[in-house]
C-alpha positions as MATLAB code, in Angstrom:
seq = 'XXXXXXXXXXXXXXXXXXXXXXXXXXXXXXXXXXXXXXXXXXXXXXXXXXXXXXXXXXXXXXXXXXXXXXXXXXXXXXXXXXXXXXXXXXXXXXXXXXXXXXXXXX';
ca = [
       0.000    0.000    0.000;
       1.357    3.633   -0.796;
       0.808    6.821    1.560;
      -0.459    8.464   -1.943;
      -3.761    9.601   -0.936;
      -6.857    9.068   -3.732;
      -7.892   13.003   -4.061;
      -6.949   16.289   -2.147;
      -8.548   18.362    0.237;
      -8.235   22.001    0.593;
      -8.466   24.163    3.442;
     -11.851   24.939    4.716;
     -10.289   28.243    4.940;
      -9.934   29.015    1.486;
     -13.164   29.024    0.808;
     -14.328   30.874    3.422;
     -11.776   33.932    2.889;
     -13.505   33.729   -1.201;
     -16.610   33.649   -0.035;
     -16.086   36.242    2.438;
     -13.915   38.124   -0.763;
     -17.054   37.585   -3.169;
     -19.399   39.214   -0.549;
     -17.448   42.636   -0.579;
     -17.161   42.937   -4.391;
     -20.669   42.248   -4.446;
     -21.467   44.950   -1.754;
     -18.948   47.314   -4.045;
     -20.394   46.816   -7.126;
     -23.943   47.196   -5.545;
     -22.092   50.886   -4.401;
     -21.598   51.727   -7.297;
     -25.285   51.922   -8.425;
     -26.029   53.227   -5.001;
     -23.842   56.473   -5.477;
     -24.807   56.988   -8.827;
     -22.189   56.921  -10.788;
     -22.142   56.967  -14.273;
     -20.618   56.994  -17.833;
     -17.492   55.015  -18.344;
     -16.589   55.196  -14.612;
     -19.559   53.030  -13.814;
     -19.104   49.896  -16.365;
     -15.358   49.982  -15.754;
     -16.284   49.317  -12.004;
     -18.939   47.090  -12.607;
     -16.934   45.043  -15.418;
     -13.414   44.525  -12.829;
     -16.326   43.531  -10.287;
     -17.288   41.140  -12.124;
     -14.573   39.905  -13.689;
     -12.517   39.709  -10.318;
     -15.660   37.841   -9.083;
     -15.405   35.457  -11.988;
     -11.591   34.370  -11.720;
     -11.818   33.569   -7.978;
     -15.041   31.539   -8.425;
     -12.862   29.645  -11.532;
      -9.637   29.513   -9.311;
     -10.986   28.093   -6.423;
     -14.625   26.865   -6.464;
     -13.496   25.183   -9.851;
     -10.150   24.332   -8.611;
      -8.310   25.874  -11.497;
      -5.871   27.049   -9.253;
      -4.752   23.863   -8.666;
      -5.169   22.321  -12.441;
      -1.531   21.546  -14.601;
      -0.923   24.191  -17.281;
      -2.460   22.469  -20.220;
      -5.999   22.526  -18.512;
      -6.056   26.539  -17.566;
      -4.717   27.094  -20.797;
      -7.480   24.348  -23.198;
     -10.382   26.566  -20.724;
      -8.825   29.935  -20.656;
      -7.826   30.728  -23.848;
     -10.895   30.398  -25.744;
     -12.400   32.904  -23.614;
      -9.510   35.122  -24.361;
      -9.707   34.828  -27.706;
     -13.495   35.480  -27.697;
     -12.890   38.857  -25.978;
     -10.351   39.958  -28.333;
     -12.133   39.277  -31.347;
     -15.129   41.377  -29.311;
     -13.160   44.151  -28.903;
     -11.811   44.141  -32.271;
     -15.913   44.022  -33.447;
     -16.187   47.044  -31.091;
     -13.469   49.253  -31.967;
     -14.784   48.203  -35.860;
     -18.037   49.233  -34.623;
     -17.160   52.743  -32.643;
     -15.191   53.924  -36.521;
     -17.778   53.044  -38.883;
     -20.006   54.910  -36.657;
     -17.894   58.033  -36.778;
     -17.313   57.501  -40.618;
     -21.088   57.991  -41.125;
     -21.844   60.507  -39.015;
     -19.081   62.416  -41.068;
     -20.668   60.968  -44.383;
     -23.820   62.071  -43.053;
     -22.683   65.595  -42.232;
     -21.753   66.803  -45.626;
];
């Protein structure tokens, strides 16, 4: 018999700090409708929020932070790439809206 053990447990800790950690970006992004912000100040808050939010629930509820390389990279890159190409779509988006509106102006 081998001292290997079959799977590994994690600190009760951990998730008790994330949860506690999930809780207060909650309550912040809940502040930031509550003091009214607005404009680009607003969805940059609300989008690190969430995104912060996001990675620790993948890290540690989905034990990603524990997962070899190859994993994080065949479910994290995909994702990645999606966003890119969005932004590229977006940035596409934001000039062909100012190149009519100054097609439209003449």
């Amino acid at each position: 018999m081998s001292d290997a053990k079959e799977g590994q447990q994690h600190p009760l800790k951990i998730y008790l700090w994330i949860w506690l950690l999930l809780f207060v970006l909650s309550t912040f992004s809940y502040l930031v409708d509550y003091f009214h912000f607005h404009g680009l100040l607003r969805w940059s808050l609300i989008i690190t929020f969430m995104l912060l939010k996001a990675g620790f629930i993948v890290a540690i509820f989905m034990h990603m932070a524990w997962e070899r390389l190859a994993l994080k990279f065949a479910i994290l890159i995909p994702p990645l790439c999606l966003l890119i190409l969005i932004s590229f779509m977006a940035i596409e988006g934001g000039y062909t809206f100012l190149t009519r509106g100054a097609a439209f102006l003449r």
